[in-house]
C-alpha positions in Angstrom: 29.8 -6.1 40.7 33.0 -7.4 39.4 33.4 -11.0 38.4 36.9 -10.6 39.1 39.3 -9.8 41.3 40.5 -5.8 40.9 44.4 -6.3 41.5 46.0 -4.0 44.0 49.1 -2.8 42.3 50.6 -1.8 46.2 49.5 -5.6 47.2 50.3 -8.5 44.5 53.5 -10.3 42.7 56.8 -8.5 41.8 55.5 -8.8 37.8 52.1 -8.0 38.4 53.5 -4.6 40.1 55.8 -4.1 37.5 53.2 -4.3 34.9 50.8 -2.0 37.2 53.1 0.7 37.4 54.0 0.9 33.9 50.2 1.3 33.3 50.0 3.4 35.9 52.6 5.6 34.3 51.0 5.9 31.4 47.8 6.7 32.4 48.4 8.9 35.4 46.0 6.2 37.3 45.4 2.1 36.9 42.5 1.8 34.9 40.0 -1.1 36.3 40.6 -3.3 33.0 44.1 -3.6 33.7 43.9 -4.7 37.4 41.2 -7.4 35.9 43.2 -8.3 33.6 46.1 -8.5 36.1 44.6 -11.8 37.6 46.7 -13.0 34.5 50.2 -11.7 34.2 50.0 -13.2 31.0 46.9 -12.0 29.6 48.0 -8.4 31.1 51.4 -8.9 29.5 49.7 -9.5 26.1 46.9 -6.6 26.5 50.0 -4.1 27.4 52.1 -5.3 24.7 49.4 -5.4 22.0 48.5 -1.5 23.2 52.1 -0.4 22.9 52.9 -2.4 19.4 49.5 -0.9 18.2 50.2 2.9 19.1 53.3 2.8 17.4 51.9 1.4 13.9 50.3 3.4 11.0 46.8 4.3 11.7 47.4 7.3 14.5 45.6 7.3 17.4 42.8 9.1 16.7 42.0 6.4 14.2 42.3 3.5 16.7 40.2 5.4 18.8 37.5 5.7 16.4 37.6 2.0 15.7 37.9 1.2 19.2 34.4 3.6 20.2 32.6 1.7 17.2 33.4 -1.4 18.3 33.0 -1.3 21.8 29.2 0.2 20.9 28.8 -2.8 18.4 29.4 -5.3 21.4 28.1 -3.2 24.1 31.1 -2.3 26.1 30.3 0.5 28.7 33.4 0.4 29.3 35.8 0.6 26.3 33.6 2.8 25.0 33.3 5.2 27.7 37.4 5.1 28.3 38.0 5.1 24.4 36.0 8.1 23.9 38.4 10.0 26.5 41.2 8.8 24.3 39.9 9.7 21.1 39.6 13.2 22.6 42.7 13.6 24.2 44.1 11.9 20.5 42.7 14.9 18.9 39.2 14.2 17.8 35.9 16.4 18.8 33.5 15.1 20.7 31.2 15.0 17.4 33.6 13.0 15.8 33.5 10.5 18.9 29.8 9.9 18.8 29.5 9.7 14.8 32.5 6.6 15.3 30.7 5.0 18.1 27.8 4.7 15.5 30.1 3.4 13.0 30.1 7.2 11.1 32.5 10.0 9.9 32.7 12.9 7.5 36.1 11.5 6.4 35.8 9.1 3.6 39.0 7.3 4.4 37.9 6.9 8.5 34.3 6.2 7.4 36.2 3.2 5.2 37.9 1.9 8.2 35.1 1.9 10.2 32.6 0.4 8.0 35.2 -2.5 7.6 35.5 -2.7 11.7 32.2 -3.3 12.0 31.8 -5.6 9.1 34.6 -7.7 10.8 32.6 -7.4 14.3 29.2 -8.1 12.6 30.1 -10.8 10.2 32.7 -12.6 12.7 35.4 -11.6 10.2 33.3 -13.0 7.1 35.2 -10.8 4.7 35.1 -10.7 1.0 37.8 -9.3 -1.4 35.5 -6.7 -2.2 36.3 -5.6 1.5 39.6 -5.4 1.5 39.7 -3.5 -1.7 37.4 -1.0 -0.7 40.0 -0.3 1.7 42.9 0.0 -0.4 40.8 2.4 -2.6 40.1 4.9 0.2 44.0 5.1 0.7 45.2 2.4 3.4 47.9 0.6 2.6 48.2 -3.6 3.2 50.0 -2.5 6.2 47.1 -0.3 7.6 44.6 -2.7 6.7 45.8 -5.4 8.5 46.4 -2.7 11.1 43.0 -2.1 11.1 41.9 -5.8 11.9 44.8 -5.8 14.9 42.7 -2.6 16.7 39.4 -4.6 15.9 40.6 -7.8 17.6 42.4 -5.8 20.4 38.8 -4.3 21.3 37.4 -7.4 20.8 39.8 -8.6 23.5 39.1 -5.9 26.0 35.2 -5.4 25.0 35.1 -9.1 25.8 36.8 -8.9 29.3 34.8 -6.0 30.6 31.5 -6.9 29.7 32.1 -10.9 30.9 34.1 -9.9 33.9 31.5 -6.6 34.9 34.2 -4.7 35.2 33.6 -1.5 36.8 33.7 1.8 34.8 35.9 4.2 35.8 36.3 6.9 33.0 33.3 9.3 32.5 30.4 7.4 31.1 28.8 7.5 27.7 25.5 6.1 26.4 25.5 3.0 24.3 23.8 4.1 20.6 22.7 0.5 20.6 21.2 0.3 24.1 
C-alpha cells in the first residue's frame, strides 16, 4: 500500500490540477508517481521540469531510457523500471535492447559507455575518477552529454527513490527486477 497520498487531479489545489493535467496530457493518463509526487507542488514542479529540460537535451530518448531501466534495476524500482521500459519502447528501442539496459548492457559501444558510467555513479555514490569521464569522451559524448548523462542518473535517482520509499503503486505493465 501507498505511503502517500495518490492526488486526485479532479479533487486538489488550482496548481496541483494545473500540473496534473499537463501530465495528464502528456501521457494520455496520470501516472501514480506524479500524483505522489503531487503531495508537493514543489517537488512535482521540479520532477516535471527536470523531465521536460531533460527530453529536450542531447542524449535522445531512447538513451535516457536506457539509463533510466538500468538504474531503476540497480536500486530496485519496480516502478521506474517497469514504466521506463514502456518508454524506451515507445522511444524506439526493442524489447532486447530494454532488458540488456536494465542489466546495465548494449551492443552499442557508445550506449554500453553511458551505461556503464550510470551505474558506476549509482554504485559508487558518484565516486568518479577522471578515467571515467574520459572513457566517456572517447566513445563519442561530448562534455555536454556527459554531464547530461549524470542529470538522467540523478533524475532516476529522484523518482527510484520516491517510489520505492513511498510504495508507490505500479501502474505500467510490470517487469522483473534482474537483481531480485
Amino acid at each position: 500500500m501507498n505511503r502517500v497520498p495518490l492526488i486526485d487531479r479532479a479533487d486538489t489545489s488550482a496548481e496541483r490540477k494545473a500540473l496534473l493535467d499537463e501530465i495528464h496530457g502528456a501521457f494520455g493518463a496520470t501516472p501514480n508517481m506524479f500524483r505522489a509526487v503531487a503531495n508537493s507542488p514543489a517537488a512535482l514542479r521540479s520532477m516535471w521540469g527536470s523531465f521536460g529540460a531533460l527530453g529536450g537535451g542531447t542524449l535522445g530518448a531512447r538513451l535516457g531510457e536506457q539509463i533510466a531501466v538500468a538504474v531503476a534495476d540497480r536500486n530496485r524500482c519496480a516502478y521506474c523500471l517497469a514504466a521506463h521500459t514502456v518508454l524506451g519502447q515507445n522511444a524506439g528501442a526493442s524489447a532486447d535492447e530494454m532488458a540488456a539496459a536494465q542489466r546495465g548492457e548494449s551492443g552499442d559501444l557508445k550506449t554500453q559507455a553511458a551505461l556503464r558510467f550510470a551505474l558506476k555513479v549509482v554504485s559508487e555514490r558518484s565516486q568518479v575518477g577522471d578515467a571515467d569521464v574520459q572513457a566517456l569522451r572517447d566513445a563519442g559524448f561530448s562534455d555536454e552529454a556527459v554531464v547530461e548523462i549524470l542529470a538522467h542518473v540523478a533524475l532516476n535517482l529522484f523518482t527510484n527513490y520516491v517510489n520505492v520509499a513511498f510504495a508507490v503503486p505500479v501502474d505500467f505493465p510490470a517487469v522483473k527486477l534482474s537483481n531480485a
